[in-house]
TIMARFI-466350 format. One line per 10 residues: number of its first residue (from 1); for each residue x, z, y of C-alpha. Coordinates in pm, 1 decimal. Each point is the difference from the previous one (the first is absolute). Layout:
NUM = X:Z:Y | ...
END
This chain:
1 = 1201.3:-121.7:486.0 | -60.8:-330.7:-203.8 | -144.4:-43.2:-344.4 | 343.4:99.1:-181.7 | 126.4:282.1:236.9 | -31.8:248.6:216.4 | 224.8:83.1:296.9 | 66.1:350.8:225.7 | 238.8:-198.1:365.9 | 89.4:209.7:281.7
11 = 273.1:-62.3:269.2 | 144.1:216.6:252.3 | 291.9:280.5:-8.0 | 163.3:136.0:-293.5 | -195.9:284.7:22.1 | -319.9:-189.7:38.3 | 24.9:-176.9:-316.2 | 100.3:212.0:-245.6 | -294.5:283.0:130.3 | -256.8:-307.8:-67.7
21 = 178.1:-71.1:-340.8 | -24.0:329.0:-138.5 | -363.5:59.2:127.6 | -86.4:-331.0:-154.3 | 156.7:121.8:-370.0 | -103.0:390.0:92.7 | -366.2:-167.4:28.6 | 14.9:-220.0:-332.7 | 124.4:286.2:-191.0 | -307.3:221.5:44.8
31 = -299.8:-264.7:205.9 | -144.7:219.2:302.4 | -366.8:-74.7:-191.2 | -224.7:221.6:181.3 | 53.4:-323.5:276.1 | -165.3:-277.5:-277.8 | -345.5:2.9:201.5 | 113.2:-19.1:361.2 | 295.2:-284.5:-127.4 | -279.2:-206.2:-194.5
41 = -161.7:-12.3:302.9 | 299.0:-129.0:214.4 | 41.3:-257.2:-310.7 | -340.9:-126.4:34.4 | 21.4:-10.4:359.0 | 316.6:-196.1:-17.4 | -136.2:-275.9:-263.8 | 292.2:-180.8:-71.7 | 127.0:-117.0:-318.8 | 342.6:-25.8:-162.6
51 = 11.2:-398.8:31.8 | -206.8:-238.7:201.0 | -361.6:-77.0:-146.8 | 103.1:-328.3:-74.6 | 307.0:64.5:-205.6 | -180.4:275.7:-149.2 | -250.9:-255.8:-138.0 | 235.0:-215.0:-88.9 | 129.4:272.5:-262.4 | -334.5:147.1:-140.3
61 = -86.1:-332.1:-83.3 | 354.5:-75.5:-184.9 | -30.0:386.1:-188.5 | -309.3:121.8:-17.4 | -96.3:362.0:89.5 | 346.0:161.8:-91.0 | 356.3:25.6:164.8 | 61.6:-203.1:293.8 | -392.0:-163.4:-98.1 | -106.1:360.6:187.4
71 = 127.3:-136.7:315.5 | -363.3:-105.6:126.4 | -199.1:274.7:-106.9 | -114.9:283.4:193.1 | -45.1:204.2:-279.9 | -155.9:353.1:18.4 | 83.5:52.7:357.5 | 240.3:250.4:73.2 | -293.8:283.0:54.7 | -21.7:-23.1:-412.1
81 = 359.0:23.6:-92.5 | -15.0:341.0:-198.3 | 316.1:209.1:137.4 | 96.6:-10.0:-397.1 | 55.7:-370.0:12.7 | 228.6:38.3:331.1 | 192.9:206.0:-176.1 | 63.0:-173.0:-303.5 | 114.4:-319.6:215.4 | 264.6:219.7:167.2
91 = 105.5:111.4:-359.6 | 46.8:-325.6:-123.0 | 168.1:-154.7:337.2 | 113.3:220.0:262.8 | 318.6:152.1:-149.7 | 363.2:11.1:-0.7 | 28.9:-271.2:-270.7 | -235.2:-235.1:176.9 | 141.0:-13.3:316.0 | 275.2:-132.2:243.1
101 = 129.7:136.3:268.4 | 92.7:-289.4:297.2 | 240.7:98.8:278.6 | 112.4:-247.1:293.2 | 233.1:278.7:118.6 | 176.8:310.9:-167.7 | -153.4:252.7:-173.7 | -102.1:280.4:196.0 | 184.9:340.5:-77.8 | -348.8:194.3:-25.5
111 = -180.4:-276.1:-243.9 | -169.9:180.6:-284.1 | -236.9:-184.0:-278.0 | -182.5:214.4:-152.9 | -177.6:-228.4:-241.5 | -95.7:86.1:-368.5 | 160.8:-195.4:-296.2 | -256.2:-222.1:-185.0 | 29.5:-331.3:-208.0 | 37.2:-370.8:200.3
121 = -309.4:-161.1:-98.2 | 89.8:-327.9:-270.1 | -39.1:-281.8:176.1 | 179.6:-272.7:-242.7 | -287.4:-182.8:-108.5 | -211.4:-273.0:201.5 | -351.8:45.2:74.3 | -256.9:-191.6:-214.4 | -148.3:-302.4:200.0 | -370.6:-41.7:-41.4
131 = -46.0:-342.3:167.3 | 308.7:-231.0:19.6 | -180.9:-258.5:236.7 | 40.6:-250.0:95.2 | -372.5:74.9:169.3 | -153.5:15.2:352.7 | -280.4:327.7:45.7 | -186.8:164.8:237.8 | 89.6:347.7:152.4 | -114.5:194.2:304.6
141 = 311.8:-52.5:164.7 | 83.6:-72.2:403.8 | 164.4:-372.0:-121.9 | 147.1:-199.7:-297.2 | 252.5:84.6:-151.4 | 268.8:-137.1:-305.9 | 161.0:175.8:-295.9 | 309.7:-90.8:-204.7 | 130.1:166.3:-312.9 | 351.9:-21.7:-74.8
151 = 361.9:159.3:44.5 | 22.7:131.9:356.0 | 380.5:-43.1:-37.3 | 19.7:-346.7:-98.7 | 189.2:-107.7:287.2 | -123.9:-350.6:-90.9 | -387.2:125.9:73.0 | 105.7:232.7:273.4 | 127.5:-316.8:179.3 | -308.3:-199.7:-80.1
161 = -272.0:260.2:102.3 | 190.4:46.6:343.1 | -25.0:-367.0:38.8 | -372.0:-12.5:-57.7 | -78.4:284.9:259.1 | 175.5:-170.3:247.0 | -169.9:-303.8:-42.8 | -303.1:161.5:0.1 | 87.0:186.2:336.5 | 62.8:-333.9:175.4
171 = -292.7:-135.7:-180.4 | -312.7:222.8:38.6 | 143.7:122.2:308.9 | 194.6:-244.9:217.8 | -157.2:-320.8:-92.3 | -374.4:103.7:-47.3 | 0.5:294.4:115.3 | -232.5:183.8:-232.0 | 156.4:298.1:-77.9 | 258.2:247.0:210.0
181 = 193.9:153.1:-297.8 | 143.4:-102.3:-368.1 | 128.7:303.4:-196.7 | 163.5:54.6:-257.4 | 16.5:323.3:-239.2 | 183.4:57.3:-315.3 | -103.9:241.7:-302.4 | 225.0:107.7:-341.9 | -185.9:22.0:-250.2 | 247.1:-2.0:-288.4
191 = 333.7:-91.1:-79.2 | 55.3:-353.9:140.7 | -337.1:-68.6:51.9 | -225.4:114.3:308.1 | -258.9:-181.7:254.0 | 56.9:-177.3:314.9 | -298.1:-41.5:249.6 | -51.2:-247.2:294.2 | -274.3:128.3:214.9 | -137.7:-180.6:307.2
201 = -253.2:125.5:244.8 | -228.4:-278.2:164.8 | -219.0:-119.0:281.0 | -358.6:38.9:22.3 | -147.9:-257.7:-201.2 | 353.1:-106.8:-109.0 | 20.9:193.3:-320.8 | -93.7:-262.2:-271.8 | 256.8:-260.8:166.4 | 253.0:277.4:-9.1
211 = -75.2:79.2:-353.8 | 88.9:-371.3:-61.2 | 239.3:-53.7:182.0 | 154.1:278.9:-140.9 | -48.6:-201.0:-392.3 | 143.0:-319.7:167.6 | 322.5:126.1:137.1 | 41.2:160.8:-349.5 | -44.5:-299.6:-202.9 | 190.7:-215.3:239.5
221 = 291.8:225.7:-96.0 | -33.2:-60.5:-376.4 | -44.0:-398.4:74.2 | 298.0:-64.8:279.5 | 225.4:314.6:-23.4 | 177.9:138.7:250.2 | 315.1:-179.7:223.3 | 361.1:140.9:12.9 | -81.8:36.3:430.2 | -300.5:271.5:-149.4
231 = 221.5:182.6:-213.1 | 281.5:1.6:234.8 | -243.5:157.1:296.1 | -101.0:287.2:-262.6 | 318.8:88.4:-70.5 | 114.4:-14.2:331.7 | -317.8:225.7:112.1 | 86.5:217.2:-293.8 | 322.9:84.4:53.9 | 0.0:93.2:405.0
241 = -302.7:271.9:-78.8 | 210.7:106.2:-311.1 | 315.5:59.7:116.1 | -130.5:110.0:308.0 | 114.5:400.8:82.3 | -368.8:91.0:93.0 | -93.3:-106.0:-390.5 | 195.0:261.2:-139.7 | -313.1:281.7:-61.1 | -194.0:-230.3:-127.0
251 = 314.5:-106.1:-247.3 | 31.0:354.9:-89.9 | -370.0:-13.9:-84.1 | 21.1:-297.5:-245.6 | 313.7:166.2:-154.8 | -225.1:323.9:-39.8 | -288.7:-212.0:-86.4 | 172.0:-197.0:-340.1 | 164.8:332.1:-103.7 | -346.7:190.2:-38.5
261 = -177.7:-320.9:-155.1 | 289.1:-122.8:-219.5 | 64.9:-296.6:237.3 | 343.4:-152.4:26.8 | 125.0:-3.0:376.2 | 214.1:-242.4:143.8 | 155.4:40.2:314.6 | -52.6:-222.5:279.3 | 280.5:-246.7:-63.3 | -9.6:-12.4:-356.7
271 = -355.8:-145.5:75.4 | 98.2:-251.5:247.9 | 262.4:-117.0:-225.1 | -260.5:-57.7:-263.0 | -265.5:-178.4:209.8 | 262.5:-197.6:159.6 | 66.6:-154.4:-338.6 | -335.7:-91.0:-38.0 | -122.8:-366.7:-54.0 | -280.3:-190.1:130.6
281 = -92.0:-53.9:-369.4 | 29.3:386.1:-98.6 | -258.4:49.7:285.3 | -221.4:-246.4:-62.8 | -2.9:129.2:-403.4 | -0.9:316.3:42.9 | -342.0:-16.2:285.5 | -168.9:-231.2:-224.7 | 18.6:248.5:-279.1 | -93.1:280.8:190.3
291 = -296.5:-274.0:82.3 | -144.0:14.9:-347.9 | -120.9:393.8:52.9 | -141.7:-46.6:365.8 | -288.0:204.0:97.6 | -194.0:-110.3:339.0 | -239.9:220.2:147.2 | -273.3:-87.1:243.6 | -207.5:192.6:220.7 | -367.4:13.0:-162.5
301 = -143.7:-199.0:244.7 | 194.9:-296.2:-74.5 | 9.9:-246.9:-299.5 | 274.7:-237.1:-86.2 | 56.5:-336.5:-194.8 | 303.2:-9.0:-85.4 | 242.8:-221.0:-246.5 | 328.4:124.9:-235.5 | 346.5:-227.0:-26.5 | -164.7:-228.1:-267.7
311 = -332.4:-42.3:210.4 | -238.1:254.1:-202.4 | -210.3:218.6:200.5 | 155.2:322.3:94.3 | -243.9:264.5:-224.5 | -178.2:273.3:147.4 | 72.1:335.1:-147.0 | -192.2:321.3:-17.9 | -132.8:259.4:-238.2 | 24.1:-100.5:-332.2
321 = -352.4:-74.8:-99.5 | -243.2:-76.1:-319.9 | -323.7:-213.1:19.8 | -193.0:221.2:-236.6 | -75.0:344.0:-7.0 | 88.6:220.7:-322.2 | -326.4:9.5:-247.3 | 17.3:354.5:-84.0 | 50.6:155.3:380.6 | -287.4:181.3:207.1
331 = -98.7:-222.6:274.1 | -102.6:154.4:377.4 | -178.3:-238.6:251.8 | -43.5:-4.2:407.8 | -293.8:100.0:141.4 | -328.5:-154.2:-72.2 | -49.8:-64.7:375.3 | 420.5:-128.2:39.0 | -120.3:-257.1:-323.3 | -306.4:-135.3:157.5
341 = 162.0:-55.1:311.3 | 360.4:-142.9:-123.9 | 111.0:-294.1:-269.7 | 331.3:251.4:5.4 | -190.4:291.7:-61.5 | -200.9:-144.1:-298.9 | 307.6:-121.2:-162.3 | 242.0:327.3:23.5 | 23.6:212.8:-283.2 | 182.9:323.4:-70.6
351 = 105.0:74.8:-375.1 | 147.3:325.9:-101.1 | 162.7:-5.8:-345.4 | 164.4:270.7:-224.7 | 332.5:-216.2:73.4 | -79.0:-11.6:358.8 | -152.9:-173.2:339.0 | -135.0:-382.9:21.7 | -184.0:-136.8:325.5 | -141.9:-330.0:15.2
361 = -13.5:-133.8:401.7 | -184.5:-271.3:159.8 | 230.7:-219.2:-116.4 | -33.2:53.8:-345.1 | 323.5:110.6:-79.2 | 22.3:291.4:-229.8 | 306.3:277.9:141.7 | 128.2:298.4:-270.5 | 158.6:323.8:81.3 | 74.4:145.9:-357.4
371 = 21.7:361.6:44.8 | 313.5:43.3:-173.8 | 125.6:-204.4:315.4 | -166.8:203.8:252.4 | 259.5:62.9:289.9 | -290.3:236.1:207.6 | -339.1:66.2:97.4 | -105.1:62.4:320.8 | -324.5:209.3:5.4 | -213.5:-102.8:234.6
381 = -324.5:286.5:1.7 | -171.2:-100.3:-278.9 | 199.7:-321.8:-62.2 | 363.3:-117.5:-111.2 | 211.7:-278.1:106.0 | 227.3:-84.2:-299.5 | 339.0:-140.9:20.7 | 159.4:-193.4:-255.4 | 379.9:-84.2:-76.4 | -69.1:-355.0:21.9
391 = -77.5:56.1:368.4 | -394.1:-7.2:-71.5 | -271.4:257.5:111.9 | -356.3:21.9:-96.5 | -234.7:219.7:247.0 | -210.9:178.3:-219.2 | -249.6:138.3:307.9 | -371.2:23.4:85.7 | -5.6:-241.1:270.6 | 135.1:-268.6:-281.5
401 = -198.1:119.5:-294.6 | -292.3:213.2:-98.6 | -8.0:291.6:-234.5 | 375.1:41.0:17.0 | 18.0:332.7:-156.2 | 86.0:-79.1:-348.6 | 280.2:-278.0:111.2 | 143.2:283.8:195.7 | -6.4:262.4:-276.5 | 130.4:-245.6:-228.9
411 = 278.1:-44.0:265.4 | 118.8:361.0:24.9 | -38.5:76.5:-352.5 | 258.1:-333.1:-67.1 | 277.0:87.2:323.4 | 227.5:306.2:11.0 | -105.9:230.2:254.1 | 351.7:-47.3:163.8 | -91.4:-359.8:57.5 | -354.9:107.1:201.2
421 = -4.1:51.8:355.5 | -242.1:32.0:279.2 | -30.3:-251.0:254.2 | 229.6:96.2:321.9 | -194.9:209.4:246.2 | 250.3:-92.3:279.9 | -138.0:-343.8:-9.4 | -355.6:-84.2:235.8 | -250.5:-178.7:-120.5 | 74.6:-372.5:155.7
431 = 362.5:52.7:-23.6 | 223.4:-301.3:-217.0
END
């Protein structure tokens, strides 16, 4: 499963595979859902998410809380999924005219599908991008981490991003040995336009220097280009795990992949011919344009200085925040004890509008969740957590505030029930 599809594999006889096809579409077609509380539990148990946390940062930052901006949130937890809702998403995307069967051998005699007819799902339009960088922020992710906007099948870019991890690789790795592993992901999110993220783990203590690092070998790019020797070694790389026989599932998954999503495919050597006909001046273009929308992520225990092609400080991005609070808004404080005892405390203010949510931290800085813009609220007892589509939440709970009750009534009265959910109970307290 990534963040665009979902896949059934199986291998083994004739027989073998076309039993666990047909269960697989039997299943879809009417969802076994008296099993939604024991598999919530093996969900939570398992913990993992559709793309690594750093990647998934990467793209929440970029979108906000919608499409592939979902990819770091936990959401409801799967305990809170009403069987309704599980439903609906098989409606919309588990049918016959959303799906592709992929076969490395003939069809078995006995294959049935018994999948319902439905509508493919439009993707032809690009997602709206909420922050188009270039910006360094803080996340709790494991390392730093790079993102580039632009046209995944530029051969000119694919080229230029390959050359970058490698350097990278013999970089952070075989010269200063700071970090074991420099990956690379890819993500559509459009027609000709989609996200590619460099993510690199780090040493103990090393993170910071990797984070820079990480800025350096990008802007060296822009500044020097890349040689004819780099671009020749990609190619060559390219083409032996291409071509190679073991590559052909994973062709056959592309091929699926672009038909569902609207995607053109190319076959293997109708790329190679393209990126051999690359330049080193087509590289270097096409990287320092995908330059212009870079967003760099840092763990949040490290802070960065960094500089942009014509020497200006790299900003620092984040919510999008006010310095004053709204004049006509009802105002909630901390604790009488949390002010005498804190500067932070004594400054933070809650606001609750009829056009929505403010909060005022230590800081200063003013964040706004309208409620028309209210992706969910998590409720938390006698609290809510409130989630924006910018990507911003506002707690509204007692161990922030006092005297919550009317911020909270104000809150459900404003959100659509189907937007309210209680807070996971598969989660402990203490658990991230």
């Amino acid at each position: 499963m990534t963040l665009s599809l979902t896949d059934f594999t199986a291998s083994g006889s004739d027989e073998q595979v076309a039993r666990f096809l047909t269960r697989v579409c039997e299943a879809l077609s009417s969802l076994p859902l008296d099993r939604l509380e024991r598999e919530a539990g093996v969900l939570a148990a398992e913990g993992s998410g559709i793309t690594d946390p750093t990647s998934a940062e990467l793209l929440s930052f970029r979108y906000g809380s919608v499409g592939a901006g979902l990819a770091s949130w936990d959401g409801p937890g799967p305990d809170r999924i009403p069987a309704e809702a599980v439903q609906d998403v098989a409606a919309r995307y588990f049918h016959a005219d959303n799906a592709v069967l992929i076969l490395t051998g003939r069809p078995p005699a006995e294959l049935r599908l018994p999948l319902p007819r439905g509508t493919r799902p439009d993707r032809a339009g690009a997602q709206p991008v909420l922050n188009p960088g270039p910006v360094w922020f803080q996340a709790v992710v494991p390392g730093p981490g790079l993102a580039l906007r632009g046209d995944l099948d530029d051969p000119a870019l694919v080229l230029a991003l390959a050359v970058l991890q490698e350097r990278l690789r013999q970089r952070a790795r075989h010269q200063e040995g700071l970090s074991y592993d420099v990956a690379g992901t890819r993500m559509h999110t459009g027609a000709g336009q989609g996200e590619y993220t460099l993510c690199l783990d780090a040493r103990e203590g090393k993170k910071q220097r990797v984070a820079e690092l990480l800025w350096q070998e990008a802007l060296r790019m822009a500044r020097t280009g890349v040689t004819e020797e780099e671009l020749a070694e990609e190619v060559v790389g390219l083409r032996e795990s291409w071509l190679d026989p073991r590559s052909t599932p994973s062709e056959l998954g592309d091929a699926a992949g672009c038909l569902l999503l609207g995607l053109d495919y190319q076959d293997p050597r109708t790329r190679l011919d393209a990126l051999e006909k690359v330049t080193t001046e087509q590289a270097a273009q096409a990287f320092t344009t995908a330059l212009a929308t870079a967003l760099l992520v840092v763990p949040c225990d490290v802070e960065v200085s960094l500089g942009q092609l014509d020497g200006t400080p790299l900003p620092r991005g984040g919510c999008t925040t006010a310095q004053t609070l709204p004049a006509d808004v009802r105002l909630f404080k901390p604790s009488l004890l949390d002010r005498a005892l804190s500067s932070a405390a004594r400054t933070a203010r809650l606001g609750i509008g009829a056009s929505g949510l403010w909060s005022r931290d230590a800081d200063g800085d003013v964040h706004h969740v309208p409620f028309d813009e209210v992706v969910g609220v998590e409720m938390q007892g006698p609290g809510r957590v409130v989630f924006g589509r910018s990507g911003c939440l506002i707690p509204v709970v007692p161990e922030m505030w006092t005297r919550i009750g009317p911020a909270v009534a104000a809150i459900d009265a404003a959100v659509p029930a189907a937007l309210r959910y209680e807070t996971s109970g598969l989660v402990a307290d203490g658990d991230d």
